[in-house]
N, C-alpha and C positions, 0 to 999 in steps of 0.2 A: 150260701150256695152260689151267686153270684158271683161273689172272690174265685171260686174253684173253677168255677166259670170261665172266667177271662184268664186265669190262670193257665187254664189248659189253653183255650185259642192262645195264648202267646207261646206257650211250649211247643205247640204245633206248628208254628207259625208258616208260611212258604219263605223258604231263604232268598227268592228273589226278588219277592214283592214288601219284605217286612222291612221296616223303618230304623232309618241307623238313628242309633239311641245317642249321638254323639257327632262330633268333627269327623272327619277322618285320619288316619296316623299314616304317617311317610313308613313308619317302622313299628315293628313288635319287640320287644324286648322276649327273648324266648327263654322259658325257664331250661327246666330237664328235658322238654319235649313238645311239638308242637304236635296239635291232630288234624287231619285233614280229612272234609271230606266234599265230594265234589257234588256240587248243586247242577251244575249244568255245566256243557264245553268250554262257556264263557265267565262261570259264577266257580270259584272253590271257597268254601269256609273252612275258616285256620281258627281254631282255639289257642289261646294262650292269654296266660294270666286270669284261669276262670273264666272266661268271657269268648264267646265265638265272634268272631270278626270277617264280615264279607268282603272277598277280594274280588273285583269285575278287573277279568286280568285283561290286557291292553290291546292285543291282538288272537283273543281267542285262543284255545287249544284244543287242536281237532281230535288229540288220540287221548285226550281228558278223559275217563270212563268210572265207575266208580270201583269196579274191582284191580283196578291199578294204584300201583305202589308211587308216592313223590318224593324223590330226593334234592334235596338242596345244593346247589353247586359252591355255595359258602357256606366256611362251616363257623360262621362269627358268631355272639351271640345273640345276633338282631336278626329279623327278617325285614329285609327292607321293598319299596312297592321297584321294580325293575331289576331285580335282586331274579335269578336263572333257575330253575329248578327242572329236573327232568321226569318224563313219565316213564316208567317200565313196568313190563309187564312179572305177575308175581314167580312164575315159574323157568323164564330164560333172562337173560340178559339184556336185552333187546330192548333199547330205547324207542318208543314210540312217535313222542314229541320233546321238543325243549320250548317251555313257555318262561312267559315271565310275569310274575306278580304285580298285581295292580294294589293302589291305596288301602289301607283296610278299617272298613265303617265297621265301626262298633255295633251288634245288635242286643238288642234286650239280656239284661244276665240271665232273666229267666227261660231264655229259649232253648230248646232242643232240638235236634236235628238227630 
C-alpha cells in the first residue's frame, strides 16, 4: 500500500517543484514526435524518449497558455535548449509569441502530467 502510495505522489507530482531525476541535456534526440505540455509561462514539459523533461525556458513566454499549439522552427531531429519554437493559437494562424527552449531536466519516468 505504501509503494502505490508514493507511486501516485510521484505521478502527480507538481512539474515545477519536482526533482530533476538527472544532469540536464543541451538536446533531446526526438523520435516520431515530441509532446508538449505547458506547466506555466515560464516552465513547458517536452516528452521524448518515454520520459518528460522540464524546460525553464530563458526569457519566459507570455502568450505560453495550455490550449495553444508549439511549432518548432527547426525541423532536425534534436531539440536543442535555444533552439525557436513559436506559439499559435489552434484555430487562425496567428502567432502569439516566439520563445525559446531552455536545458531540459529529466523528471521521474514515473511522473505524469
Amino acid at each position: 500500500m505504501l509503494g502505490f502510495l508514493l507511486l501516485l505522489a510521484v505521478a502527480t507530482a507538481d512539474p515545477l517543484t519536482a526533482p530533476a531525476a538527472g544532469p540536464s541535456a543541451t538536446c533531446l534526440i526526438v523520435g516520431r514526435q515530441l509532446e508538449y505540455k505547458v506547466a506555466s509561462a515560464d516552465v513547458l514539459l517536452v516528452r521524448a524518449g518515454g520520459r518528460w523533461h522540464r524546460s525553464r525556458l530563458p526569457d519566459g513566454c507570455p502568450g505560453l497558455k495550455p490550449n495553444m499549439i508549439i511549432v518548432r522552427r527547426d525541423a532536425s531531429p534534436r531539440a536543442c535548449a535555444n533552439d525557436l519554437f513559436e506559439v499559435k493559437d489552434n484555430f487562425t494562424p496567428q502567432v502569439f509569441s516566439l520563445c525559446r527552449f531552455g536545458r531540459f531536466e529529466p523528471l521521474d519516468k514515473a511522473s505524469r502530467f
